[in-house]
RODRENDREN-489730 format. One line per field, with one value per residue (C-alpha): residue number from 1; residue in three letters; x, y, z. Coordinates in steps of 0.05 Angstrom, whole numbers, plus 5000, padded with zeros to 4 digits. Each point is the difference from the previous one (the first is absolute). Example, Ala and Ser with C-alpha at 12.3 -4.5 7.8 and 13.67 -1.06 7.14 Angstrom:
BEGIN
i <- 1_2
aa <- ALA_SER
x <- 5246_5027
y <- 4910_5069
z <- 5156_4987
***
This chain:
BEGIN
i <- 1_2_3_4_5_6_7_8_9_10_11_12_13_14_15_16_17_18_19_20_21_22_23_24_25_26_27_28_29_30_31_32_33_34_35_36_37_38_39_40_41_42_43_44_45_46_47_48_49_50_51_52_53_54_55_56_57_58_59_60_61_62_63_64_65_66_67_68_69_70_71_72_73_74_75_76_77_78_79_80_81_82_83_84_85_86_87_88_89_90_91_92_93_94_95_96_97_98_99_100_101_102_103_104_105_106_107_108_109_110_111_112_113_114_115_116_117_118_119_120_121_122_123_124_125_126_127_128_129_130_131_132_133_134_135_136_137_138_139_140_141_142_143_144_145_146_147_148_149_150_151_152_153_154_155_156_157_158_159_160_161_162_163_164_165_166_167_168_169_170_171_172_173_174_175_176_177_178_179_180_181_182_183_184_185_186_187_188_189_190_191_192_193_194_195_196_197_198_199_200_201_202_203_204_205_206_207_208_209_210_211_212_213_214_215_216_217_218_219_220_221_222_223_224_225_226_227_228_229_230_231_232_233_234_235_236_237_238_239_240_241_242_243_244_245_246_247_248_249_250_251_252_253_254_255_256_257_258_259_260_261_262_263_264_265_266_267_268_269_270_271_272_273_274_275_276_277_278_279_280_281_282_283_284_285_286_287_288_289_290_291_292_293_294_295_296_297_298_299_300_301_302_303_304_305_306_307_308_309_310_311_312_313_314_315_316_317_318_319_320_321_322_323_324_325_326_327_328_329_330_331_332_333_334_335_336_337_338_339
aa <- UNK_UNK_UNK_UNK_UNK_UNK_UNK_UNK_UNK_UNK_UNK_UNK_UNK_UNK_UNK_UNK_UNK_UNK_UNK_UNK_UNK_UNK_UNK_UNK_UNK_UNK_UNK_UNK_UNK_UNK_UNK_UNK_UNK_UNK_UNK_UNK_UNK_UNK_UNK_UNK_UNK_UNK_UNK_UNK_UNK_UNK_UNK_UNK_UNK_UNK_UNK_UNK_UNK_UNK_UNK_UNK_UNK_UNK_UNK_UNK_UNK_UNK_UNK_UNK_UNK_UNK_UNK_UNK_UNK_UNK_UNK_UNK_UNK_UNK_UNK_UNK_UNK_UNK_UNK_UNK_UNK_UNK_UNK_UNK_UNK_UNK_UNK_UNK_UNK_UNK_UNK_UNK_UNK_UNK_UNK_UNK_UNK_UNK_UNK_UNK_UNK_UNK_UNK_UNK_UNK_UNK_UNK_UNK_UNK_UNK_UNK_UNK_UNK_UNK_UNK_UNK_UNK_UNK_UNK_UNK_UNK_UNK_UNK_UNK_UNK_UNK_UNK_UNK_UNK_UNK_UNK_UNK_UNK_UNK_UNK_UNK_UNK_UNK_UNK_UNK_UNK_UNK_UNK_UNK_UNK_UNK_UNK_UNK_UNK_UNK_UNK_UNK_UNK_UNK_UNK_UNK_UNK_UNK_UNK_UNK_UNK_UNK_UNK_UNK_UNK_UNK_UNK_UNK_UNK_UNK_UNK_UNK_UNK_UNK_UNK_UNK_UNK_UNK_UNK_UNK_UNK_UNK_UNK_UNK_UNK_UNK_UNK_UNK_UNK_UNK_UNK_UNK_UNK_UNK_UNK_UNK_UNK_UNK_UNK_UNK_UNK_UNK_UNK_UNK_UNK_UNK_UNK_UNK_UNK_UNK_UNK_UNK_UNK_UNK_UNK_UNK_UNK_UNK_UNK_UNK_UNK_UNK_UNK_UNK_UNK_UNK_UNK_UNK_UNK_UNK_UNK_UNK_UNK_UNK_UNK_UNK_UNK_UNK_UNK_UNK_UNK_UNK_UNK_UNK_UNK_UNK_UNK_UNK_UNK_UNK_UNK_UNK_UNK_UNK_UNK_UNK_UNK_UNK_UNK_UNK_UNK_UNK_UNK_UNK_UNK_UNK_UNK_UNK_UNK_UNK_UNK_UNK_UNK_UNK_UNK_UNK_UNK_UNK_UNK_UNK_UNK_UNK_UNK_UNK_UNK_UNK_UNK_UNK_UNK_UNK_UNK_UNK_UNK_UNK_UNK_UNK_UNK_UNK_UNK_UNK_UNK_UNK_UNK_UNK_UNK_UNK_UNK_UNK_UNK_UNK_UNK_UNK_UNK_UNK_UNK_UNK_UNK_UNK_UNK_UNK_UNK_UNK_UNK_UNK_UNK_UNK_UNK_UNK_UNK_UNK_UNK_UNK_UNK_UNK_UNK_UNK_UNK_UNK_UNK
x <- 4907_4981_5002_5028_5067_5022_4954_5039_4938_5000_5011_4943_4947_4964_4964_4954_4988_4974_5025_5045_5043_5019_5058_5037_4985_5026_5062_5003_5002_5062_5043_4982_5019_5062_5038_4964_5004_5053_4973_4968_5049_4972_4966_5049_4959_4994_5017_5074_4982_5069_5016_4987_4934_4992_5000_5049_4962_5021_4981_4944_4946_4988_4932_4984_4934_5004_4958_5064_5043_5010_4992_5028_5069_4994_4990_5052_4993_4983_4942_4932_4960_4926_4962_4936_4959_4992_5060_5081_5027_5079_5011_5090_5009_5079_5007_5069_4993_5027_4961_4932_5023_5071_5037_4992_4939_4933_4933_4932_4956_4926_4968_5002_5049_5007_5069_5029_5079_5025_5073_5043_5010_4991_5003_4949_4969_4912_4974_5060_5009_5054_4987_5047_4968_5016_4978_4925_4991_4931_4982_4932_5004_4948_4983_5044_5054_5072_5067_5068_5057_5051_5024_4977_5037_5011_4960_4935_4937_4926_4933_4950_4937_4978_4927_4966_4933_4961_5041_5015_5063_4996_5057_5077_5035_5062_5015_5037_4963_4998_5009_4932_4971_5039_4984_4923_5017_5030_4943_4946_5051_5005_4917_4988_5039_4958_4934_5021_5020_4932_4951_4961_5034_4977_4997_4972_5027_5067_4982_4985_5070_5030_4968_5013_5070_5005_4957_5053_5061_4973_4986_5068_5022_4957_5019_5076_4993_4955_5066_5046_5009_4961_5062_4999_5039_4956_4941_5034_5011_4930_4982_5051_4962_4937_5027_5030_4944_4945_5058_4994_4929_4996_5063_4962_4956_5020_5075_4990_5016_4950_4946_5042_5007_4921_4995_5053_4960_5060_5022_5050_5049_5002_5003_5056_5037_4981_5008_5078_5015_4978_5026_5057_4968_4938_4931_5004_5057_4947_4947_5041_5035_4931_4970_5067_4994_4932_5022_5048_4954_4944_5060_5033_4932_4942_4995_4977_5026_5041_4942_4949_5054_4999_4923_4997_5047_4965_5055_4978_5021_5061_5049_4999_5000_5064_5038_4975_5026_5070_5004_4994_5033_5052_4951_4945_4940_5017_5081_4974_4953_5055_5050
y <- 4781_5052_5069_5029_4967_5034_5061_5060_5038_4940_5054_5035_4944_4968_4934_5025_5065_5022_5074_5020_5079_5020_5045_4941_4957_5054_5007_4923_4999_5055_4956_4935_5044_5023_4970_5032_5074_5017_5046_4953_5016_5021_4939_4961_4941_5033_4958_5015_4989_5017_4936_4929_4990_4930_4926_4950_4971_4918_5003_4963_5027_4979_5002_5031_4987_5027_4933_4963_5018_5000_5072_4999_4973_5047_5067_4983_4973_5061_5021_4993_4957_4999_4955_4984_4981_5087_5029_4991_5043_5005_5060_5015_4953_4980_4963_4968_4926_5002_4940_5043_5051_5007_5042_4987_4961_5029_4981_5006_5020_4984_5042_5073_5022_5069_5005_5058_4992_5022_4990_4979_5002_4960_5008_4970_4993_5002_4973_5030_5064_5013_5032_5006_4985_5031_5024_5028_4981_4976_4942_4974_4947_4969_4932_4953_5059_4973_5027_4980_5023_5037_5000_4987_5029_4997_5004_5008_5004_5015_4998_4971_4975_4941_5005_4955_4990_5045_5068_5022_5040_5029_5044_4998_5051_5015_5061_5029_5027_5051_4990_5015_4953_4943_5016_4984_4944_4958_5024_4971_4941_4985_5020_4943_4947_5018_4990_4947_4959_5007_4940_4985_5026_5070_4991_5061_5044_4976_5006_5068_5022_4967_5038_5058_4995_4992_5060_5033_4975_5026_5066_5008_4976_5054_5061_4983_5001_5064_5037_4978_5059_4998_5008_4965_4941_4990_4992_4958_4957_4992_4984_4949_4970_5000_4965_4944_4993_4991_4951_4963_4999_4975_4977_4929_5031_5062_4995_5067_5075_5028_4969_5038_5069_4993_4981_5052_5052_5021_4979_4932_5041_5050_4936_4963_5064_5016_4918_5001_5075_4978_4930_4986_4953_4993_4987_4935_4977_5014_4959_4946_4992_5003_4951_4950_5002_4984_4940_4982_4998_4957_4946_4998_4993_4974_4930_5029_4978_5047_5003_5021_5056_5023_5002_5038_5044_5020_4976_4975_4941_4953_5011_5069_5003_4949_5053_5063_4962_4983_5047_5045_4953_4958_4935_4965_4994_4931_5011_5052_4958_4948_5037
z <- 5513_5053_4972_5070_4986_4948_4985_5000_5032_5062_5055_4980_4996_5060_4993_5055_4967_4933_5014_4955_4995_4940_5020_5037_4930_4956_5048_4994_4926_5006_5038_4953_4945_5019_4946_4956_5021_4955_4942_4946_4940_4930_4962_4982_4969_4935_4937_4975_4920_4979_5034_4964_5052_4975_5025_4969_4946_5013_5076_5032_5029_5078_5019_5069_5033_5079_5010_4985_5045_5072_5025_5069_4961_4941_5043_5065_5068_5034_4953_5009_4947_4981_4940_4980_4941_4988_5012_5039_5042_5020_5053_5010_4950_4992_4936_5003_4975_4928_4981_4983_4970_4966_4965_4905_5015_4967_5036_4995_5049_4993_5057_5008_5055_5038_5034_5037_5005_5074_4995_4945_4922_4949_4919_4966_4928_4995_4941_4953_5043_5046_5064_5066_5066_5071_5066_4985_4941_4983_4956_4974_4939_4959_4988_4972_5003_4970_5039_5007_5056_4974_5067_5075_5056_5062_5065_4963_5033_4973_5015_4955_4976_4945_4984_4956_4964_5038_4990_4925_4990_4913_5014_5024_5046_5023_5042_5061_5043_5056_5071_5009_4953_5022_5076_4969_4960_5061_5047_4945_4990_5073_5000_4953_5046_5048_4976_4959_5054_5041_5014_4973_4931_4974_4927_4972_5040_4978_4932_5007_5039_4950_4947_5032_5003_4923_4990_5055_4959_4937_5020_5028_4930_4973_5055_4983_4921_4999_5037_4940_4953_4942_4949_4933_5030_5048_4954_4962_5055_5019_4928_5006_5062_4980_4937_5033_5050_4929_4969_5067_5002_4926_4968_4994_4952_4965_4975_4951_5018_4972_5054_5060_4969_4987_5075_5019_4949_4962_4928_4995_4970_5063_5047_4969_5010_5068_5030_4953_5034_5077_4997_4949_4967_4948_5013_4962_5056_5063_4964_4980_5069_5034_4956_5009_5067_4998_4953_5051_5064_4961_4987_5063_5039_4960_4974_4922_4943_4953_4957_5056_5019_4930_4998_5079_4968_4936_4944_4937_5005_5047_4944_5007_5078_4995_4946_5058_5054_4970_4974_5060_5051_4959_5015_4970_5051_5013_5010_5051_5041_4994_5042
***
């Protein structure tokens, strides 16, 4: 595909010249973003915890790899597609073909993705926590990251990346940001396409844009938490997070309270109080829903036996991953996978 056709910044590039003004590209950039030069409202992607945040416990899980599916169909006619074995690109992306993505279905998506919504809304539930998309909002999910649509509606369009082995993502974020930051975050997007599509192929240069716009999107994370008052709530909140985040990181192995509030530096007592004030619900809950969902990935996608699940998972023994499961879900392991 010829960049000139589509690139919002065509009028400013010659193929006979490598000159290139930076006032006419900022004033470029202006007019592309027009849609979005509203006022970004206040962050509206933060978890509602008084609501029940939480996927339907008998649902399967549909696992999402970018590789399989046809990207040009998935993102709209009139955007503007990119893959390779490193990363995919999709610039005025217009998701509209209900068959990828659709509303009560829970997937899982191995490869980190960094999306920046232009238009539209859309409801949407991140590994147990609920959060509400819309124009600037910024997301950037881990590996293997578990959602479901609440809702999807209409005339959305995004821009986004997929990267794969070569870029490590350890953290999720969701923000809104300004109209500053997301003026950058399309110019390094739209950056990215560029190089990327050079001949012959500029590997580590890609690498590095792309590592620079996860270092960008978590330092916007960062400049838009450190203006939140510092009120009791709020601290409670962030305890909450960075909670979740170790339960995430280790729910496979450590299924006890204790081991967080050491890794959180506070007593277990203080924590269950804390996670039960912030969220509505115990610690014990947050674990145990991390660690079924776990479960639930491992038998939807792997080809190991109930046993071996039980053993990746650290129980004692299958009997007493069968009585956690069912207990937790309503199914044995095996009525699960059945569905």
């Amino acid at each position: 595909m010829n960049l000139y056709d589509f690139h919002p910044f065509r009028s400013l590039f010659s193929q006979k010249s490598t000159n290139f003004a930076i006032e006419s590209y900022n004033s470029a950039i202006e007019q592309h973003l027009c849609i979005l030069a509203c006022r970004w409202p206040n962050v509206s992607g933060i978890a509602n915890m008084e609501k029940n945040a939480m996927m339907t416990d008998s649902k399967n899980i549909n696992y999402f790899p970018i590789d399989s599916i046809n990207l040009q169909n998935f993102a709209g006619a009139e955007s503007h597609v990119f893959n390779n074995d490193d990363l995919s690109i999709i610039l005025n992306g217009r998701p509209s073909d209900k068959t990828f993505f659709r509303e009560g279905e829970v997937y899982q998506l191995p490869e980190p993705r960094l999306l920046l919504f232009i238009n539209g809304e859309a409801d949407v539930l991140l590994d147990l926590e609920q959060y509400h998309f819309e124009r600037g909002t910024v997301i950037l999910t881990t590996p293997d990251v578990i959602l479901e649509f609440d809702h999807i509606g209409q005339n959305v369009e995004v821009c986004g990346i997929a990267m794969k082995e070569a870029v490590q993502v350890v953290e999720r974020n969701v923000t809104n940001a300004s109209d500053k930051d997301c003026e950058l975050l399309l110019r390094m997007m739209y950056l990215l396409w560029d190089v990327a599509t050079q001949s012959p192929y500029r590997r580590e240069t890609v690498l590095q844009l792309l590592r620079a716009m996860v270092a960008d999107v978590q330092y916007i994370k960062q400049a838009s938490d450190s203006m939140v008052d510092k009120t009791a709530t709020s601290r409670h909140q962030k305890l909450f997070q960075q909670f979740k985040t170790l339960v995430s990181r280790h729910c496979e192995r450590e299924r006890k309270i204790p081991f967080y509030a050491d890794q959180l530096h506070i007593t277990p007592h203080h924590l269950s109080a804390v996670i039960s004030r912030a969220s509505g619900h115990s610690a014990m809950y947050w674990i145990n829903r991390a660690v079924v969902l776990r479960a639930k990935v491992l038998l939807h996608t792997s080809g190991l036996l109930t046993y071996e699940i039980a053993e990746r998972l650290h129980f004692a023994n299958p009997p007493a991953f069968n009585n956690f499961f069912k207990r937790e879900t309503g199914l044995t392991p095996k009525e699960y996978r059945g569905k």
